[in-house]
N, C-alpha and C positions, 0 to 999 in steps of 0.2 A: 573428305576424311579428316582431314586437318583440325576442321570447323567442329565435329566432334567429338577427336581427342579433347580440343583446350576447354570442350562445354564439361567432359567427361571431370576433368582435370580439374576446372573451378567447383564440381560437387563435390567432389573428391575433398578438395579443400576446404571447403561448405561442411562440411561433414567432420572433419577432424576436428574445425574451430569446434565445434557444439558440443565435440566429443569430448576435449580436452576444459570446456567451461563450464561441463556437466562437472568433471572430475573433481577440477578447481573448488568448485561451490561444496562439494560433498568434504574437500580436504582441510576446508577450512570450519567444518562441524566439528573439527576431531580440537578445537583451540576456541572453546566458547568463553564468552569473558562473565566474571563473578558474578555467582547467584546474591543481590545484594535487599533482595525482598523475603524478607524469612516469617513477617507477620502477614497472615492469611481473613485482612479484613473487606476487601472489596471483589468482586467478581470482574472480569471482562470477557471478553470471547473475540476470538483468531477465526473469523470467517473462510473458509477454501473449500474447494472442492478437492476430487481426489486424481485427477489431472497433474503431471510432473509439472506444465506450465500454467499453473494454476493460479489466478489473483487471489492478493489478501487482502482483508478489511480488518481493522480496531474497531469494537465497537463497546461503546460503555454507557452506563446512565446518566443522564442529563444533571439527575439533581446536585452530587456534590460541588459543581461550578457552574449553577444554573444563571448565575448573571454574570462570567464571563463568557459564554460559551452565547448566550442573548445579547452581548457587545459585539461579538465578533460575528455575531447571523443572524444579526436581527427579525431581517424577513423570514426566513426559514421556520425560524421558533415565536415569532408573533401569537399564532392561533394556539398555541400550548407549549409553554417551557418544560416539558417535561418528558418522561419515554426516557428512547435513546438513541444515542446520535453515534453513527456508523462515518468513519476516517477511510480512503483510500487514493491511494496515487499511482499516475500511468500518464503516457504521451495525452495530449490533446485531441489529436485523430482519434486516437483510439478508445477514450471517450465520448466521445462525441459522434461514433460512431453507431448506428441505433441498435446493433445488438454487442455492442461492447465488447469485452472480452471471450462471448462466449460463440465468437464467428471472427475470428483474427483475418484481416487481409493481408496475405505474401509479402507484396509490397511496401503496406504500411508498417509490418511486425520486422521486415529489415533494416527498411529506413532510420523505425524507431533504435533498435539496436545498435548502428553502426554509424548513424551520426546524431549530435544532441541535436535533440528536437524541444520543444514546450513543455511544458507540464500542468497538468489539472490537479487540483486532490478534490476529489469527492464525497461532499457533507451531505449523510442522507439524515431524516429526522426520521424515528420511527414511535406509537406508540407501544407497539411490543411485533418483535417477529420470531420466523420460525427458526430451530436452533439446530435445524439439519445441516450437516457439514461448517456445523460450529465448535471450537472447541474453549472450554472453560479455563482461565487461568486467577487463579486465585491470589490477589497481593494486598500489600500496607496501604493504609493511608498515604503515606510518606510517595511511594513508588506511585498510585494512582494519578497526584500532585507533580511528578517528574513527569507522568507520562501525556499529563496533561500539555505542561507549559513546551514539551517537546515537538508534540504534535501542531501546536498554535504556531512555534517558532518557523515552522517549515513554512507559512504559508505569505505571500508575496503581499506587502502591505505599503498601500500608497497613504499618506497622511493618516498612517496611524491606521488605518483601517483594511480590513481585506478588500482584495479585487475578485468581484464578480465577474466570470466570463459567461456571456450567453450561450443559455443552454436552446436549440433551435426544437426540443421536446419539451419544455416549459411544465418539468412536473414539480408538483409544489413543495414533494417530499424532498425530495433530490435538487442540491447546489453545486455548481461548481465553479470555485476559486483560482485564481492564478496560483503559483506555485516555486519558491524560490531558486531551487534550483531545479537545471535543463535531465531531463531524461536519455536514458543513454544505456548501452550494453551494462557499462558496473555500476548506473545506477538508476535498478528498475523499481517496479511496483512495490515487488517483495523486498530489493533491498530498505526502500522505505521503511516500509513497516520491521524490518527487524531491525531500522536502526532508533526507533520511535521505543521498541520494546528495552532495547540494551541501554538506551540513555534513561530508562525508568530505573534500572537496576535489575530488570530480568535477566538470567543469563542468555547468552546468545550466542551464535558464531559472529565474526567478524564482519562477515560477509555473505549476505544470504539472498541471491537471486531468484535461487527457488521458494515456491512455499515449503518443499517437505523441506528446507532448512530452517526452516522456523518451524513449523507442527513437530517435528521429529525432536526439537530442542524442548520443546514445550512439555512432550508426553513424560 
């Protein structure tokens, strides 16, 4: 009986944390930081589905930094510098895991939370996809250039150059890179990307765990 009071007891507690980091994330939508892209000349698109724990991707076109972006992935962009190239970050497992985020394991989805684990970000190349559960954001020159060299900066570089981690499905399209900093409860996938978007000059919450903290900021 004892045994499953304290199992009762750790859901219980299980439940409040989720309860109270759901809150957290939603409170801190209400304190976005300045909208600092007011000219409307590049397109991107906020990859999510419609899932509360949903991953995000950046995705934009290749050409306006088509020979930085061919410095930093060479392989990847060898057969065509061009299309567009899709940014996203998460633990290593969970990467690397063959259905990725859209079959999470208990285990692995705790672990990654509550203690820092590795991180990947993942460079997919595409030459056009479909723009279902995509959503358009519209900015400057100026912001596309922040959003770039933001996104570069995140990723782990030995002599100068990105680290390749082996991917054990070897598709040609899809890379994945070391990753500077460790993944962790307050800094996930989503926090990534909304902090990739706020250091472009999009407005953004502070703190965005969730996707609808970013899509809801976007609309």
């Amino acid at each position: 009986m004892t045994i499953m009071i304290r199992v009762f007891q750790f859901f219980l507690l299980l439940f409040a944390i989720v309860a109270f980091y759901i809150v957290l994330s939603f409170a801190f939508s209400f304190f976005p930081s300045p909208q600092l892209c007011s000219k409307k000349e590049h397109k991107i698109y906020i990859y999510h589905n419609d899932e509360l724990l949903s991953h995000t991707e950046i995705i934009m076109k290749v050409a306006p930094f088509k020979e930085e972006y061919f410095k930093a992935f060479p392989k990847l962009l060898k057969n065509n510098p061009n299309g567009y190239i899709a940014f996203s970050y998460g633990d290593r497992d969970f990467m690397m895991d063959e259905n990725g985020f859209d079959d999470l394991n208990t285990s692995l989805a705790l672990r990654g939370l509550f203690v820092d684990t590795p991180a990947l970000i993942k460079v997919g190349h595409y030459g056009n996809f479909v723009r279902d559960n995509c959503q358009e954001v519209m900015i400057s020159t100026a912001c596309l250039t922040q959003l770039k060299e933001s996104i570069l900066n995140s990723f782990l570089l030995k002599e100068g150059k990105t680290v390749r981690y082996h991917d054990r499905y070897k598709r040609y399209y899809v890379y994945y890179y070391k990753a500077k900093n460790k993944y962790n409860l307050f800094h996930t996938c989503n926090t990534w990307s909304g902090d990739r978007l706020r250091e472009a000059g999009i407005s953004m919450p502070y703190w965005t765990p969730l996707a609808e903290n970013i899509t809801s900021q976007l609309h």
